[in-house]
N, C-alpha and C positions, 0 to 999 in steps of 0.2 A: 465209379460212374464213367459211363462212355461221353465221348466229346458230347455228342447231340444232349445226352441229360444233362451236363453242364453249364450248356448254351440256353435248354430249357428253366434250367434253375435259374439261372442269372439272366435269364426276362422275367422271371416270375420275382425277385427280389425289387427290379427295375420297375415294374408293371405295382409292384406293392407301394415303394418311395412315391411314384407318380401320383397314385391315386389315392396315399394316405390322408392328404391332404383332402379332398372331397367323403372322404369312406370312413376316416376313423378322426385323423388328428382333426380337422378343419369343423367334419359336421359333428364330431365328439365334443370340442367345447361349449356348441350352441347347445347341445343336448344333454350334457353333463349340466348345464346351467337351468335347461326345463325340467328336466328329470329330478335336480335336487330341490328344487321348487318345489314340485307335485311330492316330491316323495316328504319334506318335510311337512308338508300343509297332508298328507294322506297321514302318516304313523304319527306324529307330532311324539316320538319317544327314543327312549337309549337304542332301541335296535337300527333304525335310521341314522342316528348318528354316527353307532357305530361299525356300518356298514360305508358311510362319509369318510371317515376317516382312515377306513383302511382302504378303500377306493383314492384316496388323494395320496396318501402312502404309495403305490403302485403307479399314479401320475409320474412322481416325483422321480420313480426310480426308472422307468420305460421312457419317459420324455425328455432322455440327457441332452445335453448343449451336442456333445460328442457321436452320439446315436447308439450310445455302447450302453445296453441297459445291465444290470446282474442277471443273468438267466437265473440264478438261484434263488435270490429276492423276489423276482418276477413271479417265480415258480411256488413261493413262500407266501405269501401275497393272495394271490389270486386263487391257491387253493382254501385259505384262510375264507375268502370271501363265497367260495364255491360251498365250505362245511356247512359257516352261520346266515350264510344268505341265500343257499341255493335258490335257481330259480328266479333270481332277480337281474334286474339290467345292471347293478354292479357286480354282481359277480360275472357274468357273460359278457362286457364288458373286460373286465378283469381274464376271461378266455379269452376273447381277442387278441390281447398283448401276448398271452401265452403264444398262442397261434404265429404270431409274427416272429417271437424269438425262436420258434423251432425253424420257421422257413429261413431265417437267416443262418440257423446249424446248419443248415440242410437237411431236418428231419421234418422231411413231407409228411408222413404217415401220422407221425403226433399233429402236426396240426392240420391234418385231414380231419381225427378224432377230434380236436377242441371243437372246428368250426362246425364239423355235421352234427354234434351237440344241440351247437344253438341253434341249426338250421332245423332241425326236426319239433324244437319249443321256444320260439323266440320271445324272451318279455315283451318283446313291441316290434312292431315292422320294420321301423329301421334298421333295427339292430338285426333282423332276419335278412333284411337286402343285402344288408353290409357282408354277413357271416355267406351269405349264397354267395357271392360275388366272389369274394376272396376264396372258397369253397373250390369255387368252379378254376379259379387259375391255378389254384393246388393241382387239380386232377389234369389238368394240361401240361404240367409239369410233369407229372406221372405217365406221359404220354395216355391218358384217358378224356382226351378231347368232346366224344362223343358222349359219353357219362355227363362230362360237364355243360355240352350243350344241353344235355335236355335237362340239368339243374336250372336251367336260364330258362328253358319254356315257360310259354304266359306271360300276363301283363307285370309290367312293372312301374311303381308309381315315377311320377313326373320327375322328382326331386333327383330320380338315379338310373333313369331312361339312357341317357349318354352315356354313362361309364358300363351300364350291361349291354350296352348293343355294342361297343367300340372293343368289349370282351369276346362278344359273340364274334366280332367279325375277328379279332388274335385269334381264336377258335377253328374257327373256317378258313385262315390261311394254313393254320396249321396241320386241315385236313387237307388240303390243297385244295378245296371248293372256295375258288377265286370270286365267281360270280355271285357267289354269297355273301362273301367275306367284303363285298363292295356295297352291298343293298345295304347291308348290316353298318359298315361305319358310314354310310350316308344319312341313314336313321339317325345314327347317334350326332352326326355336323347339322341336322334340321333340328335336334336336341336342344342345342346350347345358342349361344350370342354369337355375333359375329366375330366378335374381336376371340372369344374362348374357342371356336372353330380352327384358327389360325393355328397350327403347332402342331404336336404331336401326331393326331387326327389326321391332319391333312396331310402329311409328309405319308403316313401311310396310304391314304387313297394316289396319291399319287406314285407312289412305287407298285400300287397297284397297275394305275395308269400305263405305267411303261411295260409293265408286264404283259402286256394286251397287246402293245404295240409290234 
């Protein structure tokens, strides 16, 4: 890899830690909790359950104290869930982790393939927002900036408004269209709360700032 892709990769690992938290780990346990809900009260049978259980199998192994999952377990796992359950939010789910343990190899390409998977048949919209999202900072890594913005065209629900426009604007510095990449993270600071505005977000409009000056 040349410097610039390594400086790319490792915003794209930085930019995945950041927003794990909103995108997979944070909105994943609210969802993992509605999801098994509906999904017990929909199947009420062994196939549910035993999609539960190897879905919390994959929890256990991706979500270490350490952040060091087994890539082979992971890999072992979520194919398992991909054979007997294709098509559903735990096994795409279950890509997701995939997805993230190749960007941490540094093999964009495999998890280019997981996530445009699920972006082309999402069990449900979030799990489609999530997978474009993360999608679209794979392809920017790849130096495919442009690709990836127009992955982001169109509306995006309310819930992940902030985190695709704060993508769009990393996007458009990246093309070095500055005056975009300003409209774009002020979208995403009118997004969120005042005190969630404070950080990250803002430290970039404002290196924007100086840029200007």
């Amino acid at each position: 890899m040349s410097s610039t892709e390594d400086e790319q990769l490792a915003d794209l690992k930085d930019w995945w830690t950041r927003n794990g938290k909103p995108l997979v780990t944070g909105g994943l346990l609210a969802l993992v909790i509605v999801f098994g809900w509906q999904a017990y009260h929909k199947y009420q049978g062994n196939q549910s359950q035993g999609a539960s259980v190897l879905y919390q199998q994959l929890l256990e192994t991706t979500l270490t104290p350490d952040g060091k999952p087994d890539a082979a377990r992971v890999a072992d796992l979520a194919g398992k869930l991909n054979s007997e359950f294709a098509g559903s939010a735990y096994a795409q789910y279950g890509s997701l982790f995939v997805a993230k343990v190749a960007v941490d190899s540094g093999k964009l390409d495999d998890a280019a393939t997981e996530l445009k998977a699920i972006v082309d048949k999402p069990a449900n919209p979030a799990l489609g927002e999530i997978a474009r999202q993360r999608l679209a900072q794979v392809l920017g890594a790849q130096n495919k900036a442009d690709d990836a913005l127009k992955l982001l065209d169109g509306d995006a629900d309310k819930a992940f408004l902030a985190t695709r426009e704060e993508l769009k604007g990393d996007l458009l510095v990246q093309l070095g269209r500055t005056d975009d990449a300003n409209k774009a993270y002020q979208k995403a600071k009118a997004a969120l709360s005042d005190e969630a505005a404070v950080g990250g977000l803002q430290i970039k409009l404002d290196d924007l700032a100086k840029g200007d000056a």
